[in-house]
C-alpha positions as CSV (number, residue, x, y, z in Angstrom):
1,X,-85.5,126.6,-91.3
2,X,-86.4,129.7,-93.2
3,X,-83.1,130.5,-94.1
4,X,-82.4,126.8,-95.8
5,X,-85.8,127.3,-97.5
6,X,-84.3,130.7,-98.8
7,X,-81.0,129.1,-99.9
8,X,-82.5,126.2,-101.6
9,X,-85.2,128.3,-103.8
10,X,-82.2,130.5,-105.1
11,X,-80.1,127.7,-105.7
12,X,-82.5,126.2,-107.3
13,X,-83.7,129.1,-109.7
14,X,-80.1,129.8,-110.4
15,X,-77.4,127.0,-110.0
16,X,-79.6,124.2,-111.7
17,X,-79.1,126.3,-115.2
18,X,-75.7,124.6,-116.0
19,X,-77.1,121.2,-116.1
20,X,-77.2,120.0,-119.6
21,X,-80.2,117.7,-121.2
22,X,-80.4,114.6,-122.9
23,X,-81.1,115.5,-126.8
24,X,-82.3,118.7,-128.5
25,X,-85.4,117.8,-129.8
26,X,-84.9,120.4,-132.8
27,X,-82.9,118.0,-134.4
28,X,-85.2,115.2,-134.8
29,X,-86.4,115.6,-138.3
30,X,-83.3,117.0,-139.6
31,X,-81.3,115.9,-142.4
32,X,-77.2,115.2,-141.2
33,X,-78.2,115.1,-137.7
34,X,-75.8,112.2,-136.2
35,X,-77.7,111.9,-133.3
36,X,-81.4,111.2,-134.2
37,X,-80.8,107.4,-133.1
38,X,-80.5,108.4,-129.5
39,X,-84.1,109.6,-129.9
40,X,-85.5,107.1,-132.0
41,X,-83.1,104.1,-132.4
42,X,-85.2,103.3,-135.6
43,X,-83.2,106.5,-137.4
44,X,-79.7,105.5,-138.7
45,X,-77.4,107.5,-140.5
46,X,-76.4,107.6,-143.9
47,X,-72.4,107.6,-143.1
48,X,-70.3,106.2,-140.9
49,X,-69.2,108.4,-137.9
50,X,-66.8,108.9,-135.0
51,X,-67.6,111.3,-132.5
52,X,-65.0,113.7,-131.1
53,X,-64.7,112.4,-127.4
54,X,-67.1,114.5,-125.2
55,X,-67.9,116.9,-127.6
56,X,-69.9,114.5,-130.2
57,X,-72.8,115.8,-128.9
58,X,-72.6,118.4,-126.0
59,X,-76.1,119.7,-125.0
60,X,-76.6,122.0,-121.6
61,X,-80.2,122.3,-121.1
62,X,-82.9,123.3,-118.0
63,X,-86.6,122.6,-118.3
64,X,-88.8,124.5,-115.4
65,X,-91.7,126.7,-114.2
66,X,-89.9,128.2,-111.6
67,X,-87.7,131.2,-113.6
68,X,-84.7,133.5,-112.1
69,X,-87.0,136.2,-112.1
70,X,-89.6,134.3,-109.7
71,X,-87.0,134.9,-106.7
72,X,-85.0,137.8,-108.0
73,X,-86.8,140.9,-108.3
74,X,-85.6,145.4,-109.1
75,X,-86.9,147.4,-106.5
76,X,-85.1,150.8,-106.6
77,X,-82.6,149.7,-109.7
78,X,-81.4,148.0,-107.5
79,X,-81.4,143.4,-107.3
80,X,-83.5,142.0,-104.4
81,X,-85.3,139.1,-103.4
82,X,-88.7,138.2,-103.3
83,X,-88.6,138.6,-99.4
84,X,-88.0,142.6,-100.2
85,X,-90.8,144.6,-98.4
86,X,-91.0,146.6,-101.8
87,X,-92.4,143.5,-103.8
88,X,-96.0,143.1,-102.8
89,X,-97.1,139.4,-102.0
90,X,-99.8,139.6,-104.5
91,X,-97.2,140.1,-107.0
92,X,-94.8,137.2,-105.9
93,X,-97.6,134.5,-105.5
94,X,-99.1,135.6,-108.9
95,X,-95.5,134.7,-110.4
96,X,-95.9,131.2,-108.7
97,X,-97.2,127.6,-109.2
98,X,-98.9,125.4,-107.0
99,X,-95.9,123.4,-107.5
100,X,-93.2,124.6,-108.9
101,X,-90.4,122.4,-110.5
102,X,-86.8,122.2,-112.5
103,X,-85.4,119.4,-113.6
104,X,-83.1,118.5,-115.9
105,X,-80.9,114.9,-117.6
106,X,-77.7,115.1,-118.5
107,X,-76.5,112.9,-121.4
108,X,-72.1,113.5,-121.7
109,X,-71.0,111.1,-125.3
110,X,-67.7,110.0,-123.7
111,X,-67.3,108.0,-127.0
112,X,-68.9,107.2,-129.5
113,X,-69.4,105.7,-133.7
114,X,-71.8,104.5,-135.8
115,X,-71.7,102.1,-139.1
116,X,-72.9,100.2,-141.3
117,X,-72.8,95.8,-140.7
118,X,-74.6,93.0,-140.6
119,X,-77.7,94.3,-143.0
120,X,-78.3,97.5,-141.1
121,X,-77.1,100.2,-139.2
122,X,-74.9,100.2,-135.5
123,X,-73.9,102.6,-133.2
124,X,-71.5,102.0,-130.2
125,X,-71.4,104.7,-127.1
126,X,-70.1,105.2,-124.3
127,X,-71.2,108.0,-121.7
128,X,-72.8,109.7,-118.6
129,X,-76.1,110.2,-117.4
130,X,-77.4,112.0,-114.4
131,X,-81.0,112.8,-113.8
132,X,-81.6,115.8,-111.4
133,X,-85.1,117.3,-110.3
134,X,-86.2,119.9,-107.5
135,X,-89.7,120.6,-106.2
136,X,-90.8,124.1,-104.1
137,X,-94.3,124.2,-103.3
138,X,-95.7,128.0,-103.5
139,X,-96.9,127.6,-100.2
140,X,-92.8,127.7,-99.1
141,X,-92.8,131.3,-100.9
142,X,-95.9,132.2,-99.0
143,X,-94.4,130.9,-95.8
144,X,-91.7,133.1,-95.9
145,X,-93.2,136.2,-97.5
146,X,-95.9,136.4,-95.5
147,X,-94.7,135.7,-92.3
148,X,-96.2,134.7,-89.4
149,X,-100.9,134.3,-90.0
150,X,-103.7,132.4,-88.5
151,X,-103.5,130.0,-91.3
152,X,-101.9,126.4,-92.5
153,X,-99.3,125.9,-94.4
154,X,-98.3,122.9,-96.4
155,X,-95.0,122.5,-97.9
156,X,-95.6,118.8,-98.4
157,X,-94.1,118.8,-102.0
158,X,-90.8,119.8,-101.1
159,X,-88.2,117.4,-102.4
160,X,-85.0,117.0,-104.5
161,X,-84.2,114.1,-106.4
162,X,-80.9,112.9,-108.3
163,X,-79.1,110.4,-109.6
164,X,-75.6,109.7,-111.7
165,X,-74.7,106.5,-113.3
166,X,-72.6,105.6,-116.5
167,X,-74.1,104.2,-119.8
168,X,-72.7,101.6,-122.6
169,X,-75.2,101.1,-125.5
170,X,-75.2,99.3,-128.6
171,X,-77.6,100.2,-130.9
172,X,-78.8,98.4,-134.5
173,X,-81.8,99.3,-136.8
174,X,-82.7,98.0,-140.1
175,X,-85.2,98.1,-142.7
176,X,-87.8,95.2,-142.7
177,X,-89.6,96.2,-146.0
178,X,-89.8,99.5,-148.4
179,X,-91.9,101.2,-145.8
180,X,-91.0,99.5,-142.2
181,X,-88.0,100.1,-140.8
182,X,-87.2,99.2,-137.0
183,X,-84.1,99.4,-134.6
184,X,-83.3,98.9,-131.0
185,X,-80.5,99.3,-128.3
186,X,-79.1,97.7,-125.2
187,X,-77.7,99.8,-122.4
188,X,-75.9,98.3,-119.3
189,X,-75.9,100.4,-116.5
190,X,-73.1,101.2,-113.7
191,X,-74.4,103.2,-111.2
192,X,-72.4,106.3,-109.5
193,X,-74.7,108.2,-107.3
194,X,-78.4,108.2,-106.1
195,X,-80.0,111.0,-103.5
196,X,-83.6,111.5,-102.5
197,X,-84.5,113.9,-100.2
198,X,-87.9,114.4,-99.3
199,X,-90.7,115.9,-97.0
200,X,-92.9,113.4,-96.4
201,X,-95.2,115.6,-94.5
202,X,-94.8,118.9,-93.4
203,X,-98.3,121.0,-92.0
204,X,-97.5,124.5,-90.5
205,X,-100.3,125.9,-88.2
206,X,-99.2,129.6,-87.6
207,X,-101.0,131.8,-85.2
208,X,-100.4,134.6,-83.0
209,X,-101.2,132.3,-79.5
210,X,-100.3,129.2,-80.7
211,X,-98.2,127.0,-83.4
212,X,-98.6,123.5,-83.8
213,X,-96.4,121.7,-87.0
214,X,-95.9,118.6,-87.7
215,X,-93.2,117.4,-89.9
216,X,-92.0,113.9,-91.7
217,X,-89.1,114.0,-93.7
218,X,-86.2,111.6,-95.0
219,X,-82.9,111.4,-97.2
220,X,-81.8,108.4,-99.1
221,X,-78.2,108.2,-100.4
222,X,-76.4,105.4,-102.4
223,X,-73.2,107.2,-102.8
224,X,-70.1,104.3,-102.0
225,X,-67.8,104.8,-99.7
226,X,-69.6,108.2,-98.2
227,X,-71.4,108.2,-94.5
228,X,-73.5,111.1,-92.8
229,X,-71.6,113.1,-90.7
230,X,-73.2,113.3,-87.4
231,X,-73.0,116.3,-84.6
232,X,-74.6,116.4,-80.8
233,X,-77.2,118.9,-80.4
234,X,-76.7,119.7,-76.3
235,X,-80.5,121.4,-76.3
236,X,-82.2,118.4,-77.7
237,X,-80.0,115.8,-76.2
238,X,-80.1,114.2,-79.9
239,X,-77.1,113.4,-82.8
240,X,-78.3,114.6,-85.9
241,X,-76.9,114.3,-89.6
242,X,-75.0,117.3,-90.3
243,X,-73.6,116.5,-93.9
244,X,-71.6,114.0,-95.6
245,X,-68.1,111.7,-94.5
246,X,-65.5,109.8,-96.1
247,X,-64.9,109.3,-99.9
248,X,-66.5,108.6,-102.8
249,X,-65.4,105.3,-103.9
250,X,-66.9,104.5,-107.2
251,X,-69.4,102.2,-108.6
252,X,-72.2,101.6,-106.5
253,X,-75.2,100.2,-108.7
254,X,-76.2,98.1,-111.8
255,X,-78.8,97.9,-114.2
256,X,-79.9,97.5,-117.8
257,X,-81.8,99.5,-120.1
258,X,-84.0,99.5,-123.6
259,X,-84.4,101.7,-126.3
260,X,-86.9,100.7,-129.0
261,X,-88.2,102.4,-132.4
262,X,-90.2,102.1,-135.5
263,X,-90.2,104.4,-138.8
264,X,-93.7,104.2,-141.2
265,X,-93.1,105.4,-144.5
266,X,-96.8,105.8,-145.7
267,X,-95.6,107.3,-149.3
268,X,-93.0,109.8,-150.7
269,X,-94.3,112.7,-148.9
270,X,-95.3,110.8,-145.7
271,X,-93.3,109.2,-142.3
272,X,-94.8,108.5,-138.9
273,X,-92.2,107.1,-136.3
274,X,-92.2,105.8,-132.6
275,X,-90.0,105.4,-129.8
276,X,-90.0,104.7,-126.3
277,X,-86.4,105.4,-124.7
278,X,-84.9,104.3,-121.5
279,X,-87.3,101.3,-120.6
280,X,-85.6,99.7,-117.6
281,X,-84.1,99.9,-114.0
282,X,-81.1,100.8,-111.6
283,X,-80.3,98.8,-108.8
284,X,-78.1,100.9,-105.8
285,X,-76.3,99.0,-103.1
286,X,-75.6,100.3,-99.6
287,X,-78.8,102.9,-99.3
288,X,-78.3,105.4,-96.3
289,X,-81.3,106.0,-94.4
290,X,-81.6,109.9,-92.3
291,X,-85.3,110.5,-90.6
292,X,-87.2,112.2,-88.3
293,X,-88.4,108.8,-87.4
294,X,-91.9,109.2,-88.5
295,X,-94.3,112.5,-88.0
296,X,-92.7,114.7,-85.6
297,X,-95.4,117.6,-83.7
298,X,-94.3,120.9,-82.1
299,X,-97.8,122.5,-80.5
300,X,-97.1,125.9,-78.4
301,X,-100.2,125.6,-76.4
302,X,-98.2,123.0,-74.0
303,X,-96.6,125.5,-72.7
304,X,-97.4,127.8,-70.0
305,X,-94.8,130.6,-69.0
306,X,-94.7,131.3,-65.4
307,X,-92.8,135.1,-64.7
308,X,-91.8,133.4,-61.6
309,X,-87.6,132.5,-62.0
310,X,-88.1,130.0,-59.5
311,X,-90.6,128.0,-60.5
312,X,-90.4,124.5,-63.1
313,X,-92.2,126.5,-65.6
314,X,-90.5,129.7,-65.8
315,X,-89.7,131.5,-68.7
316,X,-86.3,130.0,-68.9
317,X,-87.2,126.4,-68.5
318,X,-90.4,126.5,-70.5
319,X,-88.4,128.2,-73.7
320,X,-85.9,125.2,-73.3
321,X,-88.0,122.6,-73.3
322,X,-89.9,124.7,-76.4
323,X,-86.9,124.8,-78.1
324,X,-85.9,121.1,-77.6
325,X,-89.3,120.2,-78.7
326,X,-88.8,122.3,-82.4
327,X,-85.2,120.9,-82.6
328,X,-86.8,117.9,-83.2
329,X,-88.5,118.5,-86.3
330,X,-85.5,119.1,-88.6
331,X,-82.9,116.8,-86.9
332,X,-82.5,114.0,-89.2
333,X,-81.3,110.6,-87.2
334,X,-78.5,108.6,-88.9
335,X,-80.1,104.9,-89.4
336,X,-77.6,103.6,-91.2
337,X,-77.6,100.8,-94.2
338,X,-80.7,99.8,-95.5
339,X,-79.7,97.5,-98.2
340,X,-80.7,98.1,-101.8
341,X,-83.3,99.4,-103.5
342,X,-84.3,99.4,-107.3
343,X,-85.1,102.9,-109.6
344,X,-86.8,102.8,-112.6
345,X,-85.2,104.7,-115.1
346,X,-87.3,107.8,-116.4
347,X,-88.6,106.7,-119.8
348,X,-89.3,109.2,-122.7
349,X,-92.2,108.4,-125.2
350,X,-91.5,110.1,-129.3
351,X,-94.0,110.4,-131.7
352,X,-93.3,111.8,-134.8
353,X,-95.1,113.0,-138.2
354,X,-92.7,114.1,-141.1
355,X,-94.7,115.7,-144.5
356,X,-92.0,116.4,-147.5
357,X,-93.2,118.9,-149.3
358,X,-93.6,117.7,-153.3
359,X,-92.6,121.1,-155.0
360,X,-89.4,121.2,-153.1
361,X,-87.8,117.9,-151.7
362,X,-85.6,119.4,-149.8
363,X,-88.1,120.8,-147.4
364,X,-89.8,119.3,-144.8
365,X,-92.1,119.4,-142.0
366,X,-92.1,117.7,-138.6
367,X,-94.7,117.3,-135.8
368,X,-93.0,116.0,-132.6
369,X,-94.4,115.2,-129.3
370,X,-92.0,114.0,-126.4
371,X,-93.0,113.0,-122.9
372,X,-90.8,112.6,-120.3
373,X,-92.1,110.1,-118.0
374,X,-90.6,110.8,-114.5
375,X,-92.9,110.3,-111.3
376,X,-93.1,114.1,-109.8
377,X,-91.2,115.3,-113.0
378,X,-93.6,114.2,-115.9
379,X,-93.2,117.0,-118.4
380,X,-94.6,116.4,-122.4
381,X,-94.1,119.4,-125.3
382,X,-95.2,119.6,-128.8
383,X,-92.8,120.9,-131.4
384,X,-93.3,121.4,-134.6
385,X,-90.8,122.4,-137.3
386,X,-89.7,123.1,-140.7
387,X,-86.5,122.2,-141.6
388,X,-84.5,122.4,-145.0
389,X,-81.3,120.9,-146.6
390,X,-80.7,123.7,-149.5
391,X,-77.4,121.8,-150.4
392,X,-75.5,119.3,-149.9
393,X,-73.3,120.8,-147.0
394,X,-75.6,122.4,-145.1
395,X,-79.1,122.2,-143.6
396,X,-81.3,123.8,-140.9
397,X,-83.7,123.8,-138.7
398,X,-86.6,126.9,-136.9
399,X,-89.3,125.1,-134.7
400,X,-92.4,126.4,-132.1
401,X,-93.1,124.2,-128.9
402,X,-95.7,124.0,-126.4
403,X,-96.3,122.4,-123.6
404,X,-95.9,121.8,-119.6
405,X,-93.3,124.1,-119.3
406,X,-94.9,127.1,-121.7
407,X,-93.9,128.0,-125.1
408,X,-90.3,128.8,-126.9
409,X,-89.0,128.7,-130.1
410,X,-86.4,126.4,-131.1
411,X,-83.8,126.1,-134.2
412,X,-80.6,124.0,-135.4
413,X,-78.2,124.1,-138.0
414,X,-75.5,121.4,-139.3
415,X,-72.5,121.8,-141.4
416,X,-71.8,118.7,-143.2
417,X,-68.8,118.4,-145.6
418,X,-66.9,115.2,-146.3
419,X,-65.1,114.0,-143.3
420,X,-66.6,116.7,-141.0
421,X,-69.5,117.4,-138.9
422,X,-70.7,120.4,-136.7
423,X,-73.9,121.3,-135.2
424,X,-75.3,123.8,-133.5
425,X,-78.4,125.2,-132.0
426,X,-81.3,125.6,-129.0
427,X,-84.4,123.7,-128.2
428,X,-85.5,126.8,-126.2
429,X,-83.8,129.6,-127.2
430,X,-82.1,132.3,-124.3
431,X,-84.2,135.5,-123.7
432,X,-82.5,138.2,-121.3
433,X,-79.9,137.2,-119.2
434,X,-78.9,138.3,-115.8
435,X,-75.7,140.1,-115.0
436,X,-73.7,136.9,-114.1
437,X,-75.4,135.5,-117.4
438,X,-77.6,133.4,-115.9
439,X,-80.8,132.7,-117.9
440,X,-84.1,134.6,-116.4
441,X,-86.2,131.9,-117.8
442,X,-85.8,128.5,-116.7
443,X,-86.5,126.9,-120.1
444,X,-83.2,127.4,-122.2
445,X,-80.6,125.5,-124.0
446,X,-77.6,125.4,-126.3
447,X,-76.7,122.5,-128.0
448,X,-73.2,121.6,-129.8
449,X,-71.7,118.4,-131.3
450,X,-68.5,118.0,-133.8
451,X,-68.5,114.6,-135.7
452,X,-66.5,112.8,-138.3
453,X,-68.4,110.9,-141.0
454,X,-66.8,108.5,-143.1
């Protein structure tokens, strides 16, 4: 058990850094940014596009308080773990959260255009989404640092959720008056992949004459045409799941989603806008259920160790039955199909204040908040920027956030000339990076997209 807690804090802090994000926020307020509409679908663009496939708008993003350098650590020059005997607990815990997360959505534009019909403004796309989220509470790094101590543990908040599906969306906004303007989008939904793996309950009781833990966990997958692979455990008498069987066979969900927006124009200098993104649901078919079967209690003072070979409790007999007993708590049983279940997407909430400065109209400045509203993974930041368009070919973007996740400094910059597009630039912009090029920080992002406006 400790050394899958190890392996899946490391992987964690460091795998989960190439998953890319949804939008870069630092482009909101700024001028020749083709993809505004995906976070307000209110904002349309002046020209007709065509997005280069899959690399329209290409953003690789992780949001986090759980950083690289929270499990990695120099003792001696040399790279170590937090486990090290030269890092001092006080240190490691003081680097923690209660809870600590990542998460991150991916958002690939497969396809995509936008123009100008029927009295407003449309944009088509076709794409990939996947929503992917990790939980360690600091009591796991306690756990395992610490060791073995008369006190309680609870790593109840220990989970990992994810979810892949593919997205069609059409999109049309439009003014109502000279100040209103208001657009909207429909996305069906094809689901790929869904996994949730959680513990339910998990309370360690550790002391030197006795240990009693209890433990409730499950896995839900909805991943067509893929079983768990079972194996027989000879100790505990029991078949557990021991990974994953078969092929993936495609499609195995459906659902529809929303995207609605509004733009305010109070006067020449002044713009409010809303949005509220991804308002809808996933339903997956074929859900495959692993549990303990409900709580599941190891307690050592049961047993009594007899030095005597011969008799029923002897050391030997007594350390089986011990160890059968602790099998139990991590051996997930194979219950098959459940049927299906429905997800609610993870909505995201934009509000947006834009003042246009009167002595120079070409810049401007932007107050953004965005929350991302999903269950365990709620984050919300508050960014705001200035951003200017000095000519016509060219604009940019330098912006400060705060929020759930700390603060970072963000910028963007967009090279527009007739018939081409390219933008590029970070919502949290890289600090140090490790040897392998990993970010230390788990907030960091890059953000690329090549157009072609007509």
């Amino acid at each position: 058990m400790k050394k899958i807690i190890i392996t899946t804090a490391v992987c964690v802090a460091a795998g989960a850094v190439v998953l890319p994000a949804q939008n870069t926020q630092s482009g909101y307020f700024l001028d020749s940014y083709t993809y505004a509409y995906q976070m307000n679908p209110a904002l349309g663009n002046d020209k007709n596009f065509v997005a280069m496939p899959a690399l329209g708008n290409l953003d690789v993003a992780l949001r986090g308080n759980l950083h690289l350098t929270d499990i990695l650590y120099n003792v001696d020059g040399k790279t170590t773990t937090f486990l090290n005997p030269g890092v001092s607990v006080s240190e490691v815990m003081g680097n923690l959260s209660d809870v600590n997360k990542i998460g991150s959505d991916i958002r690939i534009n497969l396809l995509g255009a936008g123009f100008k019909a029927w009295g407003g403004y449309n944009t088509v796309s076709i794409g990939a989404r996947v929503n992917v989220g990790a939980r360690l509470p600091k009591s796991v790094f306690s756990l395992l640092k610490e060791g073995i101590s008369n006190r309680t543990y609870d790593i109840t908040d220990l989970d990992v959720d994810a979810s892949a599906y593919a997205e069609i969306a059409l999109g049309h906004s439009r003014d109502i008056d000279d100040r209103w303007r208001v657009g909207g989008a429909l996305k069906v939904l094809v689901g790929g992949a869904s996994l949730s793996a959680r513990m339910k309950q998990a309370d360690l009781t550790l002391g030197t004459d006795s240990w009693t833990i209890t433990s409730d966990a499950e896995i839900r997958s909805n991943i067509k045409g893929l079983r768990y692979k079972t194996k027989y455990d000879d100790n505990t008498g029991r078949t557990y799941v021991d990974g994953l069987d078969g092929s993936f066979d495609g499609l195995n969900g459906f659902g529809l989603g929303f995207d609605l927006g509004a733009q305010f124009r109070l006067n020449s200098d002044w713009c409010f806008s809303a949005a509220v993104l991804d308002l809808g649901f996933i339903s997956w078919s074929d859900t495959q259920l692993a549990t303990t079967d409900g709580p599941q209690t190891f307690d050592t003072d049961k047993y009594v160790f007899n030095p005597d070979d011969d008799a029923p409790n002897s050391f030997k007999n007594e350390w089986e039955r011990m160890r059968d007993d602790l099998g139990a708590l991590y051996e997930l049983a194979d219950k098959g199909s459940t049927g299906s279940r429905t997800q609610a997407l993870n909505a995201t909430i934009n509000l947006g204040a834009e003042y246009t400065l009167p002595v120079y109209r070409n810049l401007k400045f932007g107050l953004l908040n965005t929350t991302r509203i999903a269950g365990r993974y709620t984050w919300t930041d508050f960014r705001l920027s200035a951003n200017v368009a000095p000519c016509k070919v060219f604009s940019a973007g330098v912006n400060l956030a705060a929020g759930t996740y700390g603060v970072g400094f963000g910028w963007i910059a967009s090279v527009h000339t007739t018939g081409f597009n390219m933008f590029v630039g970070m919502d949290h912009t890289m600090g140090k990076l490790a040897k392998q090029g990993v970010p230390l920080s788990s907030n960091a992002s890059v953000n690329f997209g090549i157009n072609f406006p007509f």
